[in-house]
C-alpha positions, -999 to 999 in steps of 0.1 A, spaced: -529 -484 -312 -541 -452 -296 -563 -432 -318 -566 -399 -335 -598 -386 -310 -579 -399 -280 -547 -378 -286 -568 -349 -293 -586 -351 -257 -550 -356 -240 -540 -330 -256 -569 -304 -249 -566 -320 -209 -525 -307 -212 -540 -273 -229 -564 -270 -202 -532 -271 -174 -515 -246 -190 -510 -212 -175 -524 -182 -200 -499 -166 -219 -488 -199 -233 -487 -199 -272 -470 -233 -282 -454 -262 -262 -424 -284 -268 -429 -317 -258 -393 -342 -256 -396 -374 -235 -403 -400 -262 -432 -415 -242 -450 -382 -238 -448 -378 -278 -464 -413 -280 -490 -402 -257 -504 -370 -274 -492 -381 -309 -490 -421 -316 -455 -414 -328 -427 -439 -313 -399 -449 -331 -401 -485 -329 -375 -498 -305 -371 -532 -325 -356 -513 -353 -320 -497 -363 -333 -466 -355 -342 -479 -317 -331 -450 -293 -341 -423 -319 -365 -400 -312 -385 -371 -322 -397 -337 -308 -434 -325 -309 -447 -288 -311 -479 -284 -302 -493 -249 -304 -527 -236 -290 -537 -225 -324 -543 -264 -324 -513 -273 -352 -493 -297 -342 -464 -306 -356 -435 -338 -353 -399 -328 -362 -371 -354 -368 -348 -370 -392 -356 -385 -422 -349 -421 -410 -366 -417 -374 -396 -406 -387 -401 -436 -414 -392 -461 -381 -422 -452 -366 -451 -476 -355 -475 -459 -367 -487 -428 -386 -484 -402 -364 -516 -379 -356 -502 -344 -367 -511 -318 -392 -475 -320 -403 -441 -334 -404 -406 -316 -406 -379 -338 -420 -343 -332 -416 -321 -354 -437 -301 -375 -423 -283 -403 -442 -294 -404 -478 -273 -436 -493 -249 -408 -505 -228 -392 -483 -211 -395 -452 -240 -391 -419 -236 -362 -398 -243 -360 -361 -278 -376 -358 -286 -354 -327 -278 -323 -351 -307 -335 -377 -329 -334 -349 -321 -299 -338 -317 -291 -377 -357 -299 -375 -361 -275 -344 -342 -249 -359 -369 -253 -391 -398 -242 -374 -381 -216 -348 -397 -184 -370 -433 -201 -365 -425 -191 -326 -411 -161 -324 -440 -138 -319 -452 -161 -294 -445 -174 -256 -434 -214 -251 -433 -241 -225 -404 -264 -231 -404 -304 -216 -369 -295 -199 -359 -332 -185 -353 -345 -221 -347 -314 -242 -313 -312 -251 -292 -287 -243 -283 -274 -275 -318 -269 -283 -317 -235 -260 -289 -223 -285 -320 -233 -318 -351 -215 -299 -355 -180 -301 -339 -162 -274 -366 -150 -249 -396 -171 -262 -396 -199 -236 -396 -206 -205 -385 -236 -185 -416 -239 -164 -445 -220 -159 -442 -224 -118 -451 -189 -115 -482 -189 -133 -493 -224 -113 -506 -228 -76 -501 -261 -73 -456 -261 -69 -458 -297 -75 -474 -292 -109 -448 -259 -118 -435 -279 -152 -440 -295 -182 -432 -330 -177 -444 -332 -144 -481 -321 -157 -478 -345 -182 -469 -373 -158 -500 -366 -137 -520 -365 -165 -508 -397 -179 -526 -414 -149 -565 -409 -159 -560 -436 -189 -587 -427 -222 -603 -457 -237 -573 -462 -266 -551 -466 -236 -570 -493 -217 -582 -508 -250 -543 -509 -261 -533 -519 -227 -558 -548 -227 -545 -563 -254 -507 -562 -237 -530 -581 -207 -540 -610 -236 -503 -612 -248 -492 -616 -211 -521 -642 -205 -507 -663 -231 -470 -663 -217 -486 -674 -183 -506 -703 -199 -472 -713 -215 -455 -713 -183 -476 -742 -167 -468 -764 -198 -428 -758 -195 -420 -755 -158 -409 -790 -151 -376 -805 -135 -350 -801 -160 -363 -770 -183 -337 -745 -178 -350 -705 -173 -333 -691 -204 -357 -721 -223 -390 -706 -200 -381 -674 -214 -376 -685 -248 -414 -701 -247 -432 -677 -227 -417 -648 -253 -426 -666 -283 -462 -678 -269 -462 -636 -257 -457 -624 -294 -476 -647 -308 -505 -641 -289 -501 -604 -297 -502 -608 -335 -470 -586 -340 -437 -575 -327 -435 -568 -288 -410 -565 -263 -404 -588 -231 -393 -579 -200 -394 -590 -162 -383 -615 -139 -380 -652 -153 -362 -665 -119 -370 -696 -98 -369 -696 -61 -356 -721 -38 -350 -723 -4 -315 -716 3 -324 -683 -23 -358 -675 -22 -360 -640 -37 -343 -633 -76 -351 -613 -101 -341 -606 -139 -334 -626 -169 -322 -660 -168 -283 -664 -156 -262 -670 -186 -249 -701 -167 -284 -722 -178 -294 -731 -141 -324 -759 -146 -351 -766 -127 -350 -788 -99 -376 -803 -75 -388 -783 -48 -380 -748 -72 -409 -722 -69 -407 -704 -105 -417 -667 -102 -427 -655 -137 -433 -614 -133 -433 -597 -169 -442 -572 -189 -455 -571 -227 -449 -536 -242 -469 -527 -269 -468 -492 -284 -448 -480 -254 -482 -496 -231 -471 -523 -212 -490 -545 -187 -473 -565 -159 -485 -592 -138 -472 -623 -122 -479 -660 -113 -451 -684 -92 -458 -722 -104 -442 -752 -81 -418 -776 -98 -430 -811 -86 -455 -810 -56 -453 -782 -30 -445 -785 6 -470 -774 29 -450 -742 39 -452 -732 2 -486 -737 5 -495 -716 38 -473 -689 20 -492 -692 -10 -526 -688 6 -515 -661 26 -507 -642 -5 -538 -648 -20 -553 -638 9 -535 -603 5 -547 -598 -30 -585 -604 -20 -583 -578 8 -564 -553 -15 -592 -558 -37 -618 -547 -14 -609 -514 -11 -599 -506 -47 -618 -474 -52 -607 -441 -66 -608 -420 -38 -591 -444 -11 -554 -434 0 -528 -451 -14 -512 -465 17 -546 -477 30 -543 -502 0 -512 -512 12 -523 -517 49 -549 -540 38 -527 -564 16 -505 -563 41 -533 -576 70 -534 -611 60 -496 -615 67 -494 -598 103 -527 -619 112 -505 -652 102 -477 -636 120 -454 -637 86 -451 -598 83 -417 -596 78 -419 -622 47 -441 -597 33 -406 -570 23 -419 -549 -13 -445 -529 -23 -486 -541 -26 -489 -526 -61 -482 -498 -81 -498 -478 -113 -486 -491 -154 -493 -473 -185 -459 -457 -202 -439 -464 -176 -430 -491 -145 -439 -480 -121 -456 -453 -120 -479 -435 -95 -497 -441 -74 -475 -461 -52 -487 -488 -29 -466 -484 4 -468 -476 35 -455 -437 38 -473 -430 3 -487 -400 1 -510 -411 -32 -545 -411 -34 -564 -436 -61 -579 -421 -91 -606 -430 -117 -587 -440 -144 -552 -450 -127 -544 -484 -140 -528 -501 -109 -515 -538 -100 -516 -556 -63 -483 -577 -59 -487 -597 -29 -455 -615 -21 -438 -639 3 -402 -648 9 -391 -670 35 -356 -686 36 -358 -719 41 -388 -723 21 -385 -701 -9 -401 -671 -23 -434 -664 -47 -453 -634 -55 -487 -634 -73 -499 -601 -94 -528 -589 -114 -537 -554 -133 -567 -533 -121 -585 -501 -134 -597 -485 -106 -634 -465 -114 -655 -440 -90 -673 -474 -76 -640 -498 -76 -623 -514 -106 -619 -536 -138 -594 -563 -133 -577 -564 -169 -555 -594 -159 -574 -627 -166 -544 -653 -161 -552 -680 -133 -533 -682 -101 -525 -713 -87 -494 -729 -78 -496 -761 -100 
């Protein structure tokens, strides 16, 4: 989990953003409380979709507010000098409007902010918050106290910062990597003629979990490829398609962990592949190698792309080549930077990042091969350790 020292720093890096003249800052998006605080309501739970709100003033108090059941769902003890509790459902009486305990919480703590000026997170504050704060003591954005117009409000700093990962994050992160390595392992046991998808998933979610040593949520594509289809995505059909000879099984998921997730992707052949699959395949590892070799912080974001993208014009197959080379992971997917061809990103130290190198050919089927990088000042860390191979 991320740690008391590492929300601190994230925190004093958001401080250190913040125009003068700002006394406290109200932080909504879910994630972005995660990130400064370790509090997430655990989305496995019956409070799942609950959330709370996190003051944070430059004094240095910082403070969660929510109801009385969101707060005891959390994951883990949240790192705050204190906690304001509305009651919500007490075994007793009829439950109000949840959303109401949550501004009950806000309206709690509005005298600690009237003698002061605040920055509000206005993408996932709720309207009827503006109708709780003290009239005149916060501002929507703080665009005219910043140079930089693409960094005028509060959820957009925090989204920039989230890209320069402390160590709890890429320690927490690495172990989403181990839980994913396990699901891959799993897949080259299972994926023979005759397993159906939904049973993949089944096995590569349990092997997942268990590998991570608690309760995790799965996502991704668990799809095979075939030539008459060679590019699917999602969950497995409800109609419990089995594999058949000549399938190329594309296994691209996440394990989210703490609201970190990693995401990276192997395609296995069902029965022995045909020498098409096996120029494609090639090709893409080909792409991955040259995306490799100019992972730096530093190099543009599109130059990335451009060089995954060489092998595939040198083997004339650029067209198979149709999605993006990679893109950044952390609290969200994606994230920046963005590995395409009009990007205007440039790699940092710290930016977590995958290459995705993919092919998709009709006739012949589809695959797509991915692994996790952190990129430093001199290149990266791959955090992805699963092995690539076709069979």
């Amino acid at each position: 989990m991320l740690t008391p020292e590492g929300c601190q720093t994230r925190r004093q890096r958001l401080w250190d953003r913040i125009p003068d003249g700002i006394d406290w800052l109200l932080i909504a998006d879910p994630r972005h409380v995660q990130y400064l605080a370790n509090f997430l309501v655990q989305p496995l739970s019956f409070s799942g979709g609950e959330r709370g709100l996190l003051l944070l003033e430059k004094s240095g108090r910082a403070s969660i507010l929510g109801d009385n059941f969101a707060i005891r769902s959390a994951i883990h003890k949240p790192y705050v000098d204190r906690e304001v509790v509305t009651p919500w459902y007490d075994h007793q009486h009829s439950v109000k409007n949840r959303d109401h305990a949550l501004l009950q919480a806000l309206r709690d703590v509005s005298e600690d902010l009237v003698n002061g000026k605040g920055l509000v997170e206005a993408e996932w504050l709720p309207l009827g918050a503006t109708e709780v704060l003290p009239a005149g003591t916060y501002d929507f954005s703080a665009s005219q106290e910043v140079d930089d117009a693409s960094l005028c409000d509060l959820g957009t700093i925090l989204r920039d910062l989230r890209r320069t990962k402390e160590p709890d994050e890429i320690e927490l992160l690495k172990q989403c990597m181990r839980a994913g390595e396990a699901g891959q392992a799993r897949l080259f046991e299972v994926a023979t003629e005759g397993v159906s998808e939904l049973d993949i998933y089944r096995e590569v979610q349990f092997a997942a979990v268990k590998a991570a040593g608690r309760p995790a949520l799965v996502y991704g594509d668990f799809r095979a490829s075939y030539p008459a289809q060679p590019k699917s995505g999602g969950f497995p059909d409800g109609d419990g398609r089995k594999l058949q000879e000549g399938d190329l099984f594309v296994l691209d998921y996440s394990v989210v962990l703490d609201g970190y997730r990693s995401d990276f992707t192997n395609t296995v052949s069902v029965g022995e592949p045909s020498a098409e699959v096996v120029e494609l395949h090639e090709i893409c590892k080909a792409g991955m190698a040259a995306g490799e070799q100019v992972l730096k912080a530093g190099v543009k974001a599109r130059d990335v792309h451009a060089a995954v993208a060489a092998p595939y014009v040198e083997a004339g197959k650029k067209d198979s080549f149709m999605h993006h080379a990679g893109h950044g992971i952390g609290l969200g997917h994606p994230e920046s930077p963005i590995l395409v061809p009009e990007s205007t990103d440039v790699l940092r130290a710290g930016d977590v990042v995958t290459l995705e190198p993919g092919s998709y050919v009709e006739g012949v089927g589809g695959m797509r091969i991915e692994h996790n990088y952190l990129i430093t000042d001199s290149g990266y860390e791959r955090l992805s350790n699963h092995e690539i191979r076709l069979n």
